[in-house]
N, C-alpha and C positions, 0 to 999 in steps of 0.2 A: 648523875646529870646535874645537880646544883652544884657540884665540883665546877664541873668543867661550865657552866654558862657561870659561875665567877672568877674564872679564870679568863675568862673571855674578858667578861669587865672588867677587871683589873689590864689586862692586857691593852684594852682600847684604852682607859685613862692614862695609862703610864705613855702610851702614843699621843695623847692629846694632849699630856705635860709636855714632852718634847718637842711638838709642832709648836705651841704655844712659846716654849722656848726658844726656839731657833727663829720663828717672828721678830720674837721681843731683841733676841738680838744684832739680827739685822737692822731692827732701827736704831740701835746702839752707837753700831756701824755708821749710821747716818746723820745721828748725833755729835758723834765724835770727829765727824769729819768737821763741823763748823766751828766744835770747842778745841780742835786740832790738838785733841787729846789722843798724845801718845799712852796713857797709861790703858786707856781701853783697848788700843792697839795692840797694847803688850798683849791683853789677858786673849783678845782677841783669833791672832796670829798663829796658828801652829806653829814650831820649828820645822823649816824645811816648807815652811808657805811659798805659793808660787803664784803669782799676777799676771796677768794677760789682759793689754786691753789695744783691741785693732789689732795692729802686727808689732807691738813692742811688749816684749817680756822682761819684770825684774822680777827679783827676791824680795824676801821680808825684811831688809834691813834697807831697799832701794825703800820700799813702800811705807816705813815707818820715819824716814827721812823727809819722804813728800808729803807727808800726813803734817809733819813739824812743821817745814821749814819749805814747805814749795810756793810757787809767785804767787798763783792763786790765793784770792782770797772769798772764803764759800763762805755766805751770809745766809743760806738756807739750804736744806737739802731733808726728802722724804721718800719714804718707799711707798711704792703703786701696785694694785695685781700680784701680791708676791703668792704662791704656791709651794708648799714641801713635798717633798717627793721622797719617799722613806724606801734604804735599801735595806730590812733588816733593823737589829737593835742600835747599832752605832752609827750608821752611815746616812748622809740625806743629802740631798741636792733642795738648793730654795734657787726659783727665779722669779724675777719681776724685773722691773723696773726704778730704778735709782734718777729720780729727779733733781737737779742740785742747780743754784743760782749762786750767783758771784762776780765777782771784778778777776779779770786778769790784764794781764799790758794793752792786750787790745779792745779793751772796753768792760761792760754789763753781759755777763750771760745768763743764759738756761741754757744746760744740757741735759738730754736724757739718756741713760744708759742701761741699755740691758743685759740684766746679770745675770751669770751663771754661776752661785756659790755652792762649794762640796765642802760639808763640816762631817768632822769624824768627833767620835765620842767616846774620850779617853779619862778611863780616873773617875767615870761619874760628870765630867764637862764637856762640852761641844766647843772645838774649835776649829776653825776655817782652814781648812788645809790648802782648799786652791780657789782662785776667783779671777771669771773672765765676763770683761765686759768689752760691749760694743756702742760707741759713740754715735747715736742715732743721727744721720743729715737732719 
């Protein structure tokens, strides 16, 4: 019986490492969008990542382009309500919400966007394999 109720425990920390991981990295995510830091992107990005946001799909080499070198310019951005949703030992979906402020050609924004990221866990690290958002009116 003390077997298996620290097994148990052990099993729920090593879960609550994880969540706590994939949190911290979506604000990463959020961070780096303003330091339009491609190195986080890199570590970020699966190979073979795939983007969706409204009805335009790239890849991870369209998205780490935009991260550099697109018009926008994000002077803040932070995550809202985010939630993980755990399939198993490798697999998790996080959603919330992605709040970002900035300049682009046609002025001052806020946008809010709601996410939907699927990170797999490879090697012992979590990386984003796919991420859909939608541009809130």
């Amino acid at each position: 019986m003390t077997v298996l109720l620290l097994a148990v425990l052990f099993s729920a920390n090593v879960q609550d490492a994880d969540t706590r991981a994939l949190l911290r990295l979506e604000d990463e995510w959020a961070s780096a969008l303003v330091k339009r830091d491609s190195v986080v992107f890199n570590r970020l990005l699966a190979p073979g990542f795939v983007y969706t946001e409204d009805d335009q799909m790239t890849d991870r080499a369209a998205v780490l382009h935009s991260v550099v070198a697109g018009s926008d310019t994000i002077t803040a951005a932070h995550n809202e309500e985010m939630q993980v949703h755990r399939y198993g030992a490798v697999t998790a979906v996080v959603t919330g919400w992605l709040v970002v402020r900035g300049r682009g050609s046609s002025g001052a924004f806020e946008r809010r966007y709601r996410f939907t990221d699927t990170w797999v866990k490879r090697g012992g690290r979590w990386r984003i394999v796919a991420a859909q958002d939608y541009v809130a009116p």
